[in-house]
Structures are given as structure tokens and as C-alpha cells.
C-alpha positions as CSV (number, residue, x, y, z in Angstrom):
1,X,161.2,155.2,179.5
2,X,164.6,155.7,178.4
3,X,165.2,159.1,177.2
4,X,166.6,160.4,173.7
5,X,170.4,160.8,172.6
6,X,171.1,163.0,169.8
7,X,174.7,163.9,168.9
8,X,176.5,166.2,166.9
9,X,179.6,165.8,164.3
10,X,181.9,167.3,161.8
11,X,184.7,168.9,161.0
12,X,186.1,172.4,162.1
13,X,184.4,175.4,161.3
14,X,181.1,173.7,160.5
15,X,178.6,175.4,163.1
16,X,178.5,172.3,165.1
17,X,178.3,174.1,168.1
18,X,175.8,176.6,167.4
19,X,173.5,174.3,165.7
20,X,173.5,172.3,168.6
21,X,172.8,174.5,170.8
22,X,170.2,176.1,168.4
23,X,168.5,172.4,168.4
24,X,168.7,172.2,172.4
25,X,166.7,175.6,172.3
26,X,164.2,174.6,170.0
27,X,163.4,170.9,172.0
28,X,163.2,173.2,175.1
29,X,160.8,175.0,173.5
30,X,158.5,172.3,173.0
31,X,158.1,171.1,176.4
32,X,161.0,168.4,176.6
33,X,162.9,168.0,179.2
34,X,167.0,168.6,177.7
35,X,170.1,168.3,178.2
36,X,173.3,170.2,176.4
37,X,176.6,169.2,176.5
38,X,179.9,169.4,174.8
39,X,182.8,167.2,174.4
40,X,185.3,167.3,175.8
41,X,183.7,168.6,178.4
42,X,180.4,169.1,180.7
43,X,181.8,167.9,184.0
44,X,184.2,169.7,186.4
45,X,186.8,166.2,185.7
46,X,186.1,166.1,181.6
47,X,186.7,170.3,181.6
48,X,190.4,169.8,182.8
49,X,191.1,167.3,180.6
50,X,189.6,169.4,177.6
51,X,192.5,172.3,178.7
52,X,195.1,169.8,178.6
53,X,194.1,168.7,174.9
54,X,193.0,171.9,173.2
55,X,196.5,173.6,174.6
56,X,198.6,174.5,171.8
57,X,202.0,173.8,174.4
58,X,200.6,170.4,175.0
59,X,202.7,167.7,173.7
60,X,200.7,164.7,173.9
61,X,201.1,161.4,171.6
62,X,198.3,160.0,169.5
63,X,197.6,157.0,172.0
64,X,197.3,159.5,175.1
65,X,195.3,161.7,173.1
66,X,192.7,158.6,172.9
67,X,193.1,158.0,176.3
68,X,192.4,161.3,177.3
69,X,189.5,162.0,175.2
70,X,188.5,158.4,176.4
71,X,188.6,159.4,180.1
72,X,186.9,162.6,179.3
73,X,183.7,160.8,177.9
74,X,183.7,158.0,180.2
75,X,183.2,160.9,183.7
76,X,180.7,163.0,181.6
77,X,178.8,159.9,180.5
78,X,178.7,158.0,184.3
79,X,178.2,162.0,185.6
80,X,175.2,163.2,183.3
81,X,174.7,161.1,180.4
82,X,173.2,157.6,181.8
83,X,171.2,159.2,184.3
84,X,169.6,161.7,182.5
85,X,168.7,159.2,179.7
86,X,167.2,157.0,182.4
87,X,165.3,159.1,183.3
88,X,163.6,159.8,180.3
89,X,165.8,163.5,179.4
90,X,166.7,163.9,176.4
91,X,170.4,164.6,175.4
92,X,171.6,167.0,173.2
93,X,175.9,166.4,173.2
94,X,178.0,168.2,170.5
95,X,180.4,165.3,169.5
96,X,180.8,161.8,171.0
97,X,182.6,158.4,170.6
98,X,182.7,159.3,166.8
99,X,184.4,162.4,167.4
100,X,187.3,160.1,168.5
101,X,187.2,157.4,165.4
102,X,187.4,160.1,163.1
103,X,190.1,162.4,164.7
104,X,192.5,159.8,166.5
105,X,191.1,156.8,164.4
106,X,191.4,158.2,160.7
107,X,193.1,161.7,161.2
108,X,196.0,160.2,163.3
109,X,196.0,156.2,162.5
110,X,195.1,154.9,165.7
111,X,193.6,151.5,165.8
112,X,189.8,152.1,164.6
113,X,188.8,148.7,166.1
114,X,190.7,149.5,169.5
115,X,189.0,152.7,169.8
116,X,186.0,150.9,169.5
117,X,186.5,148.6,171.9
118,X,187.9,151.4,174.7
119,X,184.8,153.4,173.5
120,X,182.4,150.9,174.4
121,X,184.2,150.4,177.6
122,X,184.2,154.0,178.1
123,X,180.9,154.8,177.2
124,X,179.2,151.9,179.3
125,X,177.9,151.1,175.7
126,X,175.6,153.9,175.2
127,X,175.1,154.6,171.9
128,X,173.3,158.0,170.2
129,X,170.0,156.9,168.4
130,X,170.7,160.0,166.2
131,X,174.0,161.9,165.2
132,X,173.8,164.6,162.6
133,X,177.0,165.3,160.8
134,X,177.6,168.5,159.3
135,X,179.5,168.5,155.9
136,X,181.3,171.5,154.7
137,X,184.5,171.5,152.8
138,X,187.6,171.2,154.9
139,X,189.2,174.5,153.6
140,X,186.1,176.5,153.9
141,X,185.6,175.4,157.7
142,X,189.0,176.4,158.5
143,X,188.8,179.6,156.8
144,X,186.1,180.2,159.8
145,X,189.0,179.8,162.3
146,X,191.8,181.4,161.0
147,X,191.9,183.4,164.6
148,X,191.0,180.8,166.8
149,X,193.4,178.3,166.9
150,X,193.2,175.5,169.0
151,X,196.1,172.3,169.1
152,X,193.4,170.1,167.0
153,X,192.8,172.8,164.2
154,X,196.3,174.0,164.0
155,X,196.8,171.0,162.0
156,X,197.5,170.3,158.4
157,X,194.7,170.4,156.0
158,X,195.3,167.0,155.1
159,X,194.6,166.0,158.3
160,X,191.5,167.2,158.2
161,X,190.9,166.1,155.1
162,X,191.1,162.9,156.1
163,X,189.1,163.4,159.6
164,X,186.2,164.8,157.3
165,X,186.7,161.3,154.8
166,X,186.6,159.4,158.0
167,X,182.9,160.6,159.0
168,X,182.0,160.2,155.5
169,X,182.6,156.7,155.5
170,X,181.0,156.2,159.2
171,X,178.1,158.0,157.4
172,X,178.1,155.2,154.7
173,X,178.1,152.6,157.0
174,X,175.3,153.8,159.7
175,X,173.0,155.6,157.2
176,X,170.2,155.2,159.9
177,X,171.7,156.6,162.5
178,X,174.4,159.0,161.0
179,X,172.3,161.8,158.9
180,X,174.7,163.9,156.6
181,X,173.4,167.5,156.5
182,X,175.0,169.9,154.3
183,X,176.1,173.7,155.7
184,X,173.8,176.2,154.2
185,X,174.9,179.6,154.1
186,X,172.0,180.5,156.1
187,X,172.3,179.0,159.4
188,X,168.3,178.9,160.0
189,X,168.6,176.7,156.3
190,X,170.7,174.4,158.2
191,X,168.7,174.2,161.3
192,X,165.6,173.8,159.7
193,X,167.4,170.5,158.0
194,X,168.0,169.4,161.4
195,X,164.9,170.3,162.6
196,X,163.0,168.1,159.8
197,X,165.1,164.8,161.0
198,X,164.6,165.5,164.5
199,X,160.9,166.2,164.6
200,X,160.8,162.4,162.8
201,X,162.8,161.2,165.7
């Protein structure tokens, strides 16, 4: 039986990471066998790349950004992913292929249909059956990073503004599979909204 994909999204600041991880917690708790990852990330290859492209001193264009982010996914996913999903884990990985749509794709106007295509290539077409994307305004999320600054959120707001439009409209066209959650104030708020989708999963 093939195992459970569940993936994370959203723009900075959201809680992305500690909601996943909160979810990965709470499926452990109930007996399933899990998996948590991040992107970029989760392999010793896909954790080198992630230095290169979070480095503030890296100067790297919008089509090797893809690339990289591309080759990240694509070790992680032939590493961990396919195999634990064959064998009936479930995964719990904050941010996937969408990640890339919506940062490269609509933040820096790479080809949407080209990332697509690499994506599919890259992710040996692998698809989540569930991604939960947590909305919270633009400025608000990066008021949560003002000292953390990374070469992705050191960009302009309308940047983000326009990654965070870009899930929005991935949301509008994969309403099944791409669940909009709003940030609560209260993080447990939020978790138990996850929780709720989940559990029907």
C-alpha cells in the first residue's frame, strides 16, 4: 500500500515549519509510521545545495535558482521520499514542487509550464495527496523575521506579495488537494485546523 504524502506551503513567517513539525508529532503519536522533512533539504546532497541558496553572498540567477532547487528535490525524493511511500510511511515534507512555482515561477517570472515539466522530471512524478497552505499577510509574516534574514526573505515585499498571490491561485485551481488554512494567533488554533483536514485524510 502506498503510503501518505502531506506537504506544507506559504509564505515567510507563516509557522510552516513548526506546524509541520507539530503535525509529524501528532501522526507519530497515533501509531503511524512518519517521516519529516524539509526542503531544501533532508539529504546530506539536498543540505549543500540549501547553503548555497539561502546564502545572502550567493549570486545566483533566476534559472539556476530553479535548477538548484530542482536538483535539491529530485536527491531527497529518489533518497527518502519514493521509498518510504512505497513502503506504506507516511510523509510529512515542509514545502515541495509548489514551493518552486510560486517562488521562481510567480515571485521571479520563470516559465510556470517549464517548471512544471522539470518538476515532474525531477520529482519522478510524485505528487502530495494533501498540501496545506498557510495564509497570513505578507507584511505580518515578515515582521516575524526581521532578524533572521535569509537570501529568499531579504527580498522586496512585492515579491512576496506576489509569491503569496501565486499560491493563491494554485489554491484556486487544486481546491482538493491544496487546503488554504488561515494563521491563527494561537498556534494550537492553527494546528487543530490542520488536524481537522488531516484526520479526514
Amino acid at each position: 500500500m502506498r503510503g501518505k504524502f502531506i506537504t506544507f506551503e506559504g509564505s515567510e513567517g507563516c509557522g510552516k515549519s513548526t506546524q509541520s513539525e507539530m503535525l509529524f508529532r501528532y501522526l507519530k503519536s497515533k501509531g503511524l509510521k512518519v517521516i519529516y522533512l524539509r526542503e531544501p533539504g533532508g539529504v546530506k546532497t539536498s543540505e549543500r545545495i540549501r547553503e548555497i541558496l539561502l546564502d545572502t553572498k550567493s549570486v545566483i540567477s533566476p534559472e539556476a535558482e530553479t535548477l538548484l532547487y530542482m536538483a535539491s528535490r529530485a536527491q531527497v525524493v529518489e533518497e527518502i521520499i519514493k521509498p518510504a511511500l512505497k513502503s506504506g510511511k507516511t510523509v510529512v515534507c515542509d514545502r515541495f514542487l509548489d514551493s518552486t512555482i510560486a517562488y521562481q515561477g510567480f515571485g521571479l517570472g520563470v516559465d510556470i509550464k517549464l517548471i512544471k515539466s522539470i518538476g515532474n522530471f525531477a520529482t519522478q512524478g510524485i505528487k502530495p495527496e494533501l498540501t496545506i497552505f498557510l495564509d497570513l499577510p505578507v507584511k505580518k509574516g515578515l515582521e516575524h523575521r526581521h532578524n533572521c534574514k535569509d537570501r529568499i526573505e531579504c527580498r522586496s515585499v512585492n515579491y512576496h506579495l506576489r509569491v503569496r498571490n501565486g499560491y493563491l491561485k494554485l489554491a484556486r485551481q487544486e481546491p482538493r488537494r491544496i487546503r488554504i488554512v488561515k494563521v491563527a494567533e494561537d498556534k494550537c488554533k492553527t494546528q487543530g485546523m490542520i488536524r481537522e483536514i488531516v484526520n479526514a485524510l
